[in-house]
Each structure stands twice: as C-alpha cells, then as structure tokens.
N, C-alpha and C positions, 0 to 999 in steps of 0.2 A: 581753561577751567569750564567745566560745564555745568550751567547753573539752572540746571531743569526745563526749562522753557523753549517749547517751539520745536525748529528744527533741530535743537544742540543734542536730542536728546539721541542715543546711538542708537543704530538698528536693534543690534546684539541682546539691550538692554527690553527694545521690543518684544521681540521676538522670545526673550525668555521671561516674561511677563503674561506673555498668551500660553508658552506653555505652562507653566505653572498653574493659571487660570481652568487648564485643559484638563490637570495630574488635578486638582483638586475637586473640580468637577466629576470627572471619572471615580474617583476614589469615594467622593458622598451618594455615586450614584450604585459603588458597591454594598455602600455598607448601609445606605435609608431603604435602597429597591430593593438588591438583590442578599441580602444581611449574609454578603460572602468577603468581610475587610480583606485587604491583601497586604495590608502595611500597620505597621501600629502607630498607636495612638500619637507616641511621639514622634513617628517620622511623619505624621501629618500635619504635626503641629508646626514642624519647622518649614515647608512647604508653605504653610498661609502663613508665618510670623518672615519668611523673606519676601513673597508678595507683598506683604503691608508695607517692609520697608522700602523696596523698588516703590509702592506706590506716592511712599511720605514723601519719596525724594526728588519721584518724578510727578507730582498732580496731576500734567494733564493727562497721564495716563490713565486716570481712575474713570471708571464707568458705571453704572446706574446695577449693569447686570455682574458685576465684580465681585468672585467670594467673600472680599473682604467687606461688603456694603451691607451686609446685613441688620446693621446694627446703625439705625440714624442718630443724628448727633443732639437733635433738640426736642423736646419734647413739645405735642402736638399741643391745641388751642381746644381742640374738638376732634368729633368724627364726623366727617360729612354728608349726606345721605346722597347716595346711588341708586337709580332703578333698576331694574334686573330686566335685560331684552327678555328672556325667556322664567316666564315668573316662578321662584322655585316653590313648587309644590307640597303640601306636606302627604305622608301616605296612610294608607288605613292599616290598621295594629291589629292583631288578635290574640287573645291568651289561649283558645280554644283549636286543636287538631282539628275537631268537625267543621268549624269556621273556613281552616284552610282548605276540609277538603270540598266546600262550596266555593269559595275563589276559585280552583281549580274548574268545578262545573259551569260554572258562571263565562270563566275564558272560556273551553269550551263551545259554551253555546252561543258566545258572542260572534266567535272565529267561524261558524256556521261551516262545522265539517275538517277544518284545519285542524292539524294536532300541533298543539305547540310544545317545545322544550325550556326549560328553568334553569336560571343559574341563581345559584342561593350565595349567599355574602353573606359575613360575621356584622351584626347589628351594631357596630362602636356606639360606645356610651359618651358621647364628645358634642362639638358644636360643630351645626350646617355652617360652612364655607363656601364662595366660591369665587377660583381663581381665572381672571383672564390673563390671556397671551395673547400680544401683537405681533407675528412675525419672530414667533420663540420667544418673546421678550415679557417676563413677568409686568402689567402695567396698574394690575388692577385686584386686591381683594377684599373680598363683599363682605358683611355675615347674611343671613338668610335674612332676617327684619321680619315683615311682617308677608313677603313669601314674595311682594311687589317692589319695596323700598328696603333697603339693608342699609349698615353702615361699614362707610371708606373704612376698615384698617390695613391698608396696604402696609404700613410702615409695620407693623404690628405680625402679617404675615410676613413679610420678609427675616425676619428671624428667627424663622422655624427652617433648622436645617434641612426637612425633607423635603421643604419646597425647591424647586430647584428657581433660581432665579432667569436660567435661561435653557429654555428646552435642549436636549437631543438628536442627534441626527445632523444626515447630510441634508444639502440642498437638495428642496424637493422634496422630502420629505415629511419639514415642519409645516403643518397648516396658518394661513395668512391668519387665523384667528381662532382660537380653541377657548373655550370655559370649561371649567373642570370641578364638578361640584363635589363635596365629599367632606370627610370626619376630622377637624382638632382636635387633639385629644391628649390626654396628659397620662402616663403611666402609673402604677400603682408608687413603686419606687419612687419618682419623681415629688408624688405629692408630699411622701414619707418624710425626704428629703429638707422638700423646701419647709414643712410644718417643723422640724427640727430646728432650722433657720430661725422660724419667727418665734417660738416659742421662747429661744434662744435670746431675741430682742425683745421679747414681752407684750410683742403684739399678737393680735387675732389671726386665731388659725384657718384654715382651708377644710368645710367640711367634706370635700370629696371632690374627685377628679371632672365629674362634670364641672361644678361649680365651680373650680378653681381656673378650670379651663376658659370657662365665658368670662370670668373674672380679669385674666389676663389677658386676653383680646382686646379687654376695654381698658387696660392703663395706658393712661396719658403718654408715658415715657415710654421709647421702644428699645431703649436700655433694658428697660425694668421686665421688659416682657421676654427679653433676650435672654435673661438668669434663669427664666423657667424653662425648661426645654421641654417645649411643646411638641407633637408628632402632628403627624397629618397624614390620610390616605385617601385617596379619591374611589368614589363608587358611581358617578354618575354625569351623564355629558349635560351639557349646557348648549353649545353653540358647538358645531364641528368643519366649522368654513374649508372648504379645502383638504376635508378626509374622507378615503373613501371607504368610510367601515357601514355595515350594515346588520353587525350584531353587538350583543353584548358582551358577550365573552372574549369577539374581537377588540373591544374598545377597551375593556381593562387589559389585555395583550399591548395595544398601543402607547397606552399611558407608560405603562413600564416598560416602555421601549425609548419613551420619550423622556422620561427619567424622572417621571412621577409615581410612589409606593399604589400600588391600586390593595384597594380592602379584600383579605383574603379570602377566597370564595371558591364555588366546587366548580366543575365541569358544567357540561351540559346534560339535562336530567328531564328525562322525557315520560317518568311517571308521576303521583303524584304523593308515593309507598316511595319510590327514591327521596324525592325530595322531603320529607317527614325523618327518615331515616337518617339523612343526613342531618337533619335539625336538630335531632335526640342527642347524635354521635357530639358536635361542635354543644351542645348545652352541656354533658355529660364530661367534656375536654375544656370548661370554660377554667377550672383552676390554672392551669399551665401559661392560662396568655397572662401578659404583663401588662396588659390595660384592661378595663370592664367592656364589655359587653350584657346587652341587654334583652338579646334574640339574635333571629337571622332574618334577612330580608330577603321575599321570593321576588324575583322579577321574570318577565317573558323575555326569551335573547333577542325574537327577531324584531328588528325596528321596524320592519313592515304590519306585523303583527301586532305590536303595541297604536302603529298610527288606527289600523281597524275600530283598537279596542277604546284608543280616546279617554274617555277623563269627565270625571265629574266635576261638579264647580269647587272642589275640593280637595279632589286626589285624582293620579292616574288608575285606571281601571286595570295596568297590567303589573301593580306592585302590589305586594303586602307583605306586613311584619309578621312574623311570629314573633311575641314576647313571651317573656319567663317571669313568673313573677320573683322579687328578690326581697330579699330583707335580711339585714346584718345589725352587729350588738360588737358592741367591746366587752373584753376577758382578760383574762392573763390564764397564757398559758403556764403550767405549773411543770411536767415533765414531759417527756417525750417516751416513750418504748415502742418497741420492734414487733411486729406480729408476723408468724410466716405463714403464707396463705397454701393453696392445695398444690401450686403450682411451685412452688420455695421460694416464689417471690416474699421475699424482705419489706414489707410496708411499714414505715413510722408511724408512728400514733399520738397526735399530740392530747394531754389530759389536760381539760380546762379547767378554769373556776364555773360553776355551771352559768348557763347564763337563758336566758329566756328567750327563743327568735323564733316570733310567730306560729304562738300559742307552745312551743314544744320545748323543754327544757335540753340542753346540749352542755354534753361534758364530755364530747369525746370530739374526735377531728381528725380525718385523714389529712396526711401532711404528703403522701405520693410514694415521695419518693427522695434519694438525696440530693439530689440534682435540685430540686423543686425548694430543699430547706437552707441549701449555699444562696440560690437566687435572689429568695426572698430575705436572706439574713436572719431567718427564724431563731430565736433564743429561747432554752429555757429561763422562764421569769420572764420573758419579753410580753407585756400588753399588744394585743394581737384586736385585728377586726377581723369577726366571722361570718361570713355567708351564709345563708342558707337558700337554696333557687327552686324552688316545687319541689320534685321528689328529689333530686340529687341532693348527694351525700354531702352536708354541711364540708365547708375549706375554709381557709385563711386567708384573706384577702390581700393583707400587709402589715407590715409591723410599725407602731404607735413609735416611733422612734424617739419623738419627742417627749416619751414619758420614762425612757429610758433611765436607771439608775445607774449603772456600771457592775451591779450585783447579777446580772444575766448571764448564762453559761451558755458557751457554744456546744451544739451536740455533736458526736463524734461517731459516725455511724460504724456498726461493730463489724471486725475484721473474722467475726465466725458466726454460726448460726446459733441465734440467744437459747432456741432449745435442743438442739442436740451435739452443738460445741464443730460440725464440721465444715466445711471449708465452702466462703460461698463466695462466688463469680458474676463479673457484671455482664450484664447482657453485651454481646457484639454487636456495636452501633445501635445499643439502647439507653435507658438510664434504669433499669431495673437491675438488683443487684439477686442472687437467689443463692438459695442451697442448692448444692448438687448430692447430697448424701441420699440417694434415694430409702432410704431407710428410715428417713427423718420423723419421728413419732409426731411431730407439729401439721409436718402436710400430709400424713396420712388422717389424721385427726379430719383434717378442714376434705380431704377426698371423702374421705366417707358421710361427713353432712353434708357434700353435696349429692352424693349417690344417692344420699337416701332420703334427697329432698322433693318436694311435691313435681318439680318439672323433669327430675328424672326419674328412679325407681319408688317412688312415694310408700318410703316404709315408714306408715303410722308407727308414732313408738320410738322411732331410733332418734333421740334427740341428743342436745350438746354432751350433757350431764351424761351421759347413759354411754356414749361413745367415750369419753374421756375414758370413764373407769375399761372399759373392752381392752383399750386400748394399753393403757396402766398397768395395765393385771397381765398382758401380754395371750387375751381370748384371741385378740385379733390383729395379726401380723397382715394384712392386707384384705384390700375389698372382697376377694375371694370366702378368706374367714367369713361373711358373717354368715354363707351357708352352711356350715356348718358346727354352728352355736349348738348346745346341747342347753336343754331343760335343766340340767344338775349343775349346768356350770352359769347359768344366770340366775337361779334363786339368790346362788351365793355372794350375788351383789346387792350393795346398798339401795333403799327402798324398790326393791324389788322381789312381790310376793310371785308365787306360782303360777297366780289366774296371769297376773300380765306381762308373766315371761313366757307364756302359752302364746299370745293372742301378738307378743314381737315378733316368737317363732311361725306363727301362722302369715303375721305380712310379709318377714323376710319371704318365706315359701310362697305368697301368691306374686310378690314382685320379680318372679322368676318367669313371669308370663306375660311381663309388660311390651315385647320385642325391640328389635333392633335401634329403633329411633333414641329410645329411651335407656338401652345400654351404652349405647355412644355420647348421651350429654353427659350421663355420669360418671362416664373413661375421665373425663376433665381434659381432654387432650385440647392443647393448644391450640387458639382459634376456631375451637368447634362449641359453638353454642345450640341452644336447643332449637333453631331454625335450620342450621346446617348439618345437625343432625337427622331431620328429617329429610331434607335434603339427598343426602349422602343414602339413607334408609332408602328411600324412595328410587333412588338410581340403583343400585345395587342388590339390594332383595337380601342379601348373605352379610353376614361379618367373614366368611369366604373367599366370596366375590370382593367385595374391599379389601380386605390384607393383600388380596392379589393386583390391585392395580397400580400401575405405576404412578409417577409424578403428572404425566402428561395430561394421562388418561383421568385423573381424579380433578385436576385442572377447567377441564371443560366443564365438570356438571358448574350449572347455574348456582352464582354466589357462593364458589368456589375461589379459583386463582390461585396464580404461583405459590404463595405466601403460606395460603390455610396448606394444599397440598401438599406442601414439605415436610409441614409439619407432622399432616396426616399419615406419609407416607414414613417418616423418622419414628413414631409413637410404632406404628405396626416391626418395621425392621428393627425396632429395639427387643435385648431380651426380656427384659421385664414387662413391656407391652404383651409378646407374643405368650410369658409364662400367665400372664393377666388373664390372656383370652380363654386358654386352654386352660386354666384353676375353674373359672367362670362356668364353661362348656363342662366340663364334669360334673358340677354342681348341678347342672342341668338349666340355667339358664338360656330360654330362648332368646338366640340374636340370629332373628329374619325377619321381613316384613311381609306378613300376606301378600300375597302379588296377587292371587283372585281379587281381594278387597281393591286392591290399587286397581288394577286392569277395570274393573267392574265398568260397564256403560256408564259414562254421566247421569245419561235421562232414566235411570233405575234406581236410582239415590232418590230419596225422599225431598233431602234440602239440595239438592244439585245445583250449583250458580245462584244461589239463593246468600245476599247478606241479612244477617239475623243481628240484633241486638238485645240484649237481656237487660233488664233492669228490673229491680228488686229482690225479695230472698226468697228461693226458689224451695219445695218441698221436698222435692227429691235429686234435687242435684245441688251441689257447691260450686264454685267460677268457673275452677280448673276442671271440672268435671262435665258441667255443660259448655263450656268450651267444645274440650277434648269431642264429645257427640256430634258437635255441629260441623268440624272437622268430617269424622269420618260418615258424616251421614253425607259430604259432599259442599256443606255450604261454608259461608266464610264469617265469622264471630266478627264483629263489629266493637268499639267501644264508643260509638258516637252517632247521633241520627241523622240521615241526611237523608235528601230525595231518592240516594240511588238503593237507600236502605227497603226493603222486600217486605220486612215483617219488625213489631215491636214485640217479644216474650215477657210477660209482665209477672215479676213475681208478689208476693209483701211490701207493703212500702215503697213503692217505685221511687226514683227521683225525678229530676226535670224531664229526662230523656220521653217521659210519657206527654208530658205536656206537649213537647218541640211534635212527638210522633202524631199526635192530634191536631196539631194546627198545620203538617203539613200531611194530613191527610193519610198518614204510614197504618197500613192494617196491624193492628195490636191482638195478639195471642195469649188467653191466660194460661196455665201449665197443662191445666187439663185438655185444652186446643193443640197445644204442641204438640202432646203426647198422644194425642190421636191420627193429628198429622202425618208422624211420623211411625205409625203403627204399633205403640206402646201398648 
C-alpha cells in the first residue's frame, strides 16, 4: 500500500504531475499572454482539479511555484515593508499636446544630436506592482509604497492568474534575477460583478476599479483576494540580472516570452506626429478595452539613451504621460436604436435619462457596435455608468448590475436595415455589421452631410433638415444630384424662400472648384480621411491618374498601406464608384490638384517651413479658412506654442496661447501684419 510518503511514491505518478504542471502552465500562458485559449474552460478545469488531487494525496509533492498554490491557507497578521533595490519612480503627467511636444524637444536636446525612437503603452488605470524572480521562481511582490519602501503582498500576488508563478523558458534562458514592475488592475466586468455580490450581502460597494483594486491587494486573507480576479501587465524593468536586452520594445518581447502579459503598446515611433497620432487613435478606442485606462505613457526604447537622459529627483527624464481628462455619472439607459451611418455601417444608439458630465448635459451614447453590447451585457432599463474623456464621444463604461431589477430587456440587434428594410452583412473578420443596399436612402442622407461638410465640399446651406427633405422628395438620388438642383424645384420646399435657394445654388456651384483633395474626402470611400485625401491629391494630380493605379502602386504613397489601397482601389473598380465619378465630371466638377501650386519652389512661399499658430477671432478669416491659407501659402497650422513655433497670429480675444508666445519669446503677428507678410 502506498501511503504517500518518501520514496513509495511512483515514478509515473511523478512524472504525471510535472506534466500536468507543464499543460497548465502552457494553457494560462495561452490565454493571460497570448488571449489565444486552445481548450475550454472545463477541460482546464479538470487538469488542475486532478493536480490538486495527486497533490492531496501525495504532499510531498506540492511546491511553492505549483498551479495549485495560488491560493494560501491562512490569513496574514500584516504586510511587511520591503525596500525596493531600484527605487520605483513616479513619472511626469501632461494633459497638454504642446507639453508633449516639449518633452520631445527637451529629449532631443538632452541626447545632443541623437534622434531617438518612442514606444507609447496604454496608461492602466490599476496599482504599481512589482514582482521579483529568483532563478524563474516567483519570490517576491511589492506595491510601489512610497517609491523607496512598499508593502510584502506576495501572498496577495500569487492569486492573480496572470502572474505566472514560475517563469518560461529553457535553460539559459531565465535570468538569475528579474523585477518586473507594472499594472493590477481589475476589469470593468469584474467590479460589476463582485458589486452585485456585496450588494447582495448588504455590504459596501466598490467605487471603482482602481479602488477596488488597491483595496484587494491590502485584504488580510488571500482567499478573499483570490474571489476577485485581479489582472496584471508589466510595462517596466526593475532589475535585469542576466538579460541581455537593451531596448524597450525588446524587453516587453521578453516578458511575453517569459510568460508575463506586457501592457499593450505600439511599435517603435520615431517622430513626434506618430506618437500624438497614436495617442488620439488608443484615447478615441478606449470604449472597446475591458479595463480603464487613463492616457498613454511615452518612453524612449533605448536604455542607452535613457541612462544619457537620467532623472530628476522625482522622475525619469525619458518618460511621460499623456493623460485625458475623464469624468463619468450614472443613468439609466432607457432604449436603444439603430443609426446607419454613410458607410451602412449599423451603429446602436443608447437613449439615456439625461444626465450632467462635466458642465454638458448627455442623453445620447454610442454603444459601437454588437459585439461591444453582448460584452458588456448592456440592457435596456439597465442603470449604466457614462464616460465622457475630452472631446471623445461619451460611452458606457459598465453596467450597475447591482441595481438591476429583472425588468431589463435584452436588445436584439435587427436582422435588416431599420431604414430601408434591406439586407445587411457583418463585416469579414470585423464586428461592424452594415447595409449593402447601395440605394439606401439613410447612407445617402449621412453621404451627402458629409460631402457637403466644412472639411470637404463646404456647401454653406446644405444642412441635415434641407438634405432630408432633397432626399424624401426624391430631388436627389445621389451626390451627383445636387448639381443639378433647379431654383423651381427648391422654392418648393419647406422654409425655403427664393433669396436662399439662389445663394444654395450659388455654393453648390462655387464647391465645384474646391479640387481633387476635397472631392476624395467627400467620396466617403473607406479609410480615406481628409489627410489621405490630400495625400492621395498630392501624388497623383488627376482623379485619372488615381482610377488608374493599381493596388501596389497606390500602397507606396505615404500613409497609405495595403489596407486603405484596397479599399481605394475596390471604390474606383466598382460600378457605382466609376458611375460617381463620371455624374460628377459632367457636372463639371474639378477633380485635379494644381501641380504648379504643388511643384512651386519652397523659398517662393511666403510662409515656407514656417509654423504658425493662430489664436483669437480673426476679421477676415474663420479656423478652417486660415488653416486652409497657411497650408497653401507653405507653412504648417499649429494648435499649440512651443519653441519650435515661428510666429504667434493674434486675433480678438486671444487665449493663453499669447501669454506662453510672450514668455517664451515667440514673434506675435496682428492680422493686419499677416496680411502684409503674406502680400494681402
């Protein structure tokens, strides 16, 4: 009989102990790192529920770094305080673009001539962590404390499945000693959850996932900490004994090699327009994640680079935040409906109770998409918390579960298009669902406010109201129509006298001479915005010359790519595209771009290489208008002051931007100076 102890215990029983060890390991490494499961849930489960029993049966088999250890048996006395060998730092924040792009100048001229590259990370809204390894072996984790002194909750980490308890890798590999600093963090879901729980028992709820997150770090029991299912991602080294990385972008490569989630983040970005861009793009995409975030954090990659740049007695000199500011409110959402945009993408629309979030009242809410209202278990009647982050378009953050009555409907998103009844398709490996009835009176509606919005054909005049009816009445079967509006057939619409169905047909008619840039944003053609339109203008000269080029060829021009060019090239080879073009071209709109204007010398431009920034209200120009001039006069529109800024244009009223230009010395321009400048 074998009674667990010593040598009685079989090989077999060994050996299928490590592997199991090995299959569970691998399997958390699937689905925390690389979020690709390859087994489901319950065949995972049975995997660690035969572990645990080879373990019950044989003890000494049990180990410290053992799937099943996660979870300690007694609750702690205390946390004990820890120094940190390498003191963890806090970094500098900025709500301001101008801000960043002084950090950027700042590295620059620290690096004395060096150009250095950024990798930007998603900002986690969580708690500083930081874990050491001995030899693979989880032994140690901190919280951050006071940047010098933290407190012990190893027991505490150890129940966060994405920790891994014992590294990755062959021999040779794992470093004799690794710290690995980075985000706790709890999901929206998750708080949703456990706040249901305690509401449930009648105790004190969880005001938010930070909170709830530092909150659980610090309970006494690591049972108790084990029921919240905490995340965790690293973003930053500690101690690298034994590694021989020498970037950043490397070092998050490693971690997720070593079976640690690294914080999602870009490439390597070597301006300081990429990295902003990317900033917008991840603030603009923050609905979609399942945790918050707060900004993005810029770092420099190379660790050579950073030792240069060194540290203030408060922060590194080669990190900084961009934050957003946020602010949210609870609602009850009331219904949901369907909007179809110009494109037949299907957008949900949640209707709220109005609710007040930072100063602006909100009774409306994009919900994405269906995909986005399964995830979050959005219900009509369901009490919702709303975001609202700077300019982006208020979302939902999660639903109040605990206020739940069972009188909540699920929505069911429609199997046709809600305005013209035909048949709509989900995107191929998207989650947008759209009409394909190209006739759709709903996306011709939203095509033509944009055509004849300020950033492309800017026809004064043609507003929602005014379009509806064109539309209704059947004036205008496609963008085409509206050259062709008659004076006798727009009287005949609602508030609409003679003088200012004259002065519609007069902008339709001067928007006929806006050129190529500005007929392509208005196309609406997929993934072509009003950058890439210019773009696209600027390379080509012809809407000719572009029908004509292939995938390849359209690929190269800059801030292009496979992707827009497919799409570029699909819109052009489609019949309705090319019947587009050729309605257009009769009508006599121009689609070419001066190529004298482009060609023109640099140093023949008035503003040539010149950043200009405006501030205040100007006499004879509006945004988009003195924009557009500083453009083609050569120079580059600004929205922020910095050193590398040339000139300040001051209209009415300035804001701070004149103060910053005065204290740092920036030559300030009143209109009548511009315009002299620039031979007005």
């Amino acid at each position: 009989m074998i009674d667990g102890k010593g040598d009685s215990i079989p090989e077999a029983v060994r050996r299928r102990v490590e592997e199991l060890r090995e299959q569970i390991r691998y399997h958390d490494y699937l689905y925390y790192v690389e979020a690709a499961p390859v087994i489901s849930d319950l065949e995972y489960d049975r995997l660690v529920e035969e572990l645990k029993d080879l373990e019950a049966k044989y003890p000494e088999l049990v180990t410290p770094d053992s799937p099943t250890q996660r979870v300690g048996g007694q609750p702690l006395e205390g946390f004990r305080p820890v120094r940190h060998v390498v003191p963890m730092l806090s970094i500098d924040n900025t709500y301001s673009e101008a801000e960043l792009r002084e950090f950027d100048q700042r590295v620059r001229r620290l690096l004395e001539g060096e150009s250095p590259t950024y990798v930007v990370e998603q900002k986690v809204d969580g708690v500083s962590v930081a874990l050491v390894y001995e030899k693979g072996r989880l032994v140690l984790g901190a919280t951050r404390g006071d940047g010098i002194t933290g407190d012990d909750i190893t027991a505490n980490v150890r129940t966060i499945r994405d920790v891994p308890l014992r590294l990755r890798g062959k021999p040779g590999e794992i470093p004799d000693m690794l710290e690995v600093r980075g985000e706790v963090y709890m999901t929206n879901a998750e708080l949703s959850r456990i706040n249901k729980i305690l509401a449930e028992r009648g105790e004190r709820l969880l005001m938010n996932p930070r909170n709830a997150t530092a909150g659980t770090l610090k309970l006494l029991d690591p049972r108790q900490c084990a029921e919240r299912r905490l995340r965790f991602f690293g973003h930053t080294e500690g101690r690298l004994d034994g590694l021989d990385v020498h970037t950043h972008l490397d070092f998050l490569h490693v971690l997720r090699k070593l079976g640690i989630p690294a914080v999602p983040h870009s490439g390597r970005m070597r301006t300081i327009d990429e990295v902003l861009a990317y900033c917008n793009e991840q603030f603009e995409e923050r609905h979609a994640l399942e945790y918050e975030t707060d900004g993005t954090v810029v770092k420099v990659d190379d660790f050579a680079q950073r030792e240069k740049l060194g540290r203030t007695s408060k922060a590194p000199r080669w990190v900084i935040a961009l934050k957003v500011e946020l602010w949210q409110a609870e609602t009850v959402l009331n219904d949901i409906v369907v909007q179809v945009g110009k494109t037949g993408v299907l957008t949900p629309v949640g209707e709220l109770e109005p609710v007040l979030i930072a100063g602006t009242t909100v009774s409306r809410v994009s919900l994405h998409n269906a995909e986005e209202i399964a995830r979050k278990d959005i219900r009509i009647g369901d009490t919702v918390v709303v975001e609202k982050a700077g300019k982006i378009i208020p979302h939902v953050v999660r639903v109040v579960l605990e206020k739940r009555t069972g009188k909540e409907r699920r929505f069911h998103f429609p199997k046709h298009c809600p305005a013209c009844g035909g048949e709509v398709v989900k995107d191929e490996g998207g989650v947008f669902i759209r009409c394909v009835n190209p006739d759709c009176p709903a996306q011709l509606k939203e095509r033509l406010r944009f055509f004849a919005s300020r950033t492309a054909m800017d026809i004064t005049g043609l507003g929602p109201a005014l379009i509806d009816q064109l539309v209704d009445k059947g004036l205008v079967k496609s963008i085409a129509d509206l050259y062709h509006l008659r004076l006798e057939d727009l009287v005949e619409l609602e508030r609409m006298g003679k003088k200012s169905a004259q002065k519609l047909l007069d902008a339709i008619e001067q928007s006929k001479d806006r050129g190529l840039a500005r007929v392509l944003t208005g196309l609406t053609i997929r993934h072509v915005g009003e950058r890439t339109a210019q773009l696209l203008a600027e390379e080509f000269g012809s809407i000719e010359a572009l029908m004509e080029a292939d995938e390849s060829r359209l690929a190269q021009v800059e801030g292009v790519g496979e992707i827009v060019a497919a799409s570029i090239r699909q819109f052009f080879q489609s019949s309705s595209g090319r019947k587009l073009i050729e309605a257009l071209r009769k009508a006599g709109v121009k689609m070419t771009e001066a190529a004298a204007a482009r060609r023109k010398a640099a140093e023949e431009l008035p503003l040539a290489g010149k950043t200009v920034v405006v501030t205040g209200t100007l006499a004879n120009f509006d945004r988009k208008g003195i924009k557009d001039l500083i453009h083609q006069l050569g120079g580059k529109p600004s929205g922020s002051v910095s050193r590398s800024t040339d000139f300040v244009l001051v209209g009415d009223k300035p804001g701070s931007k004149l103060d910053k230009a005065k204290a740092l010395g920036i030559p300030i321009l009143t209109e009548q100076e511009f315009l002299k400048l620039i031979h007005r």
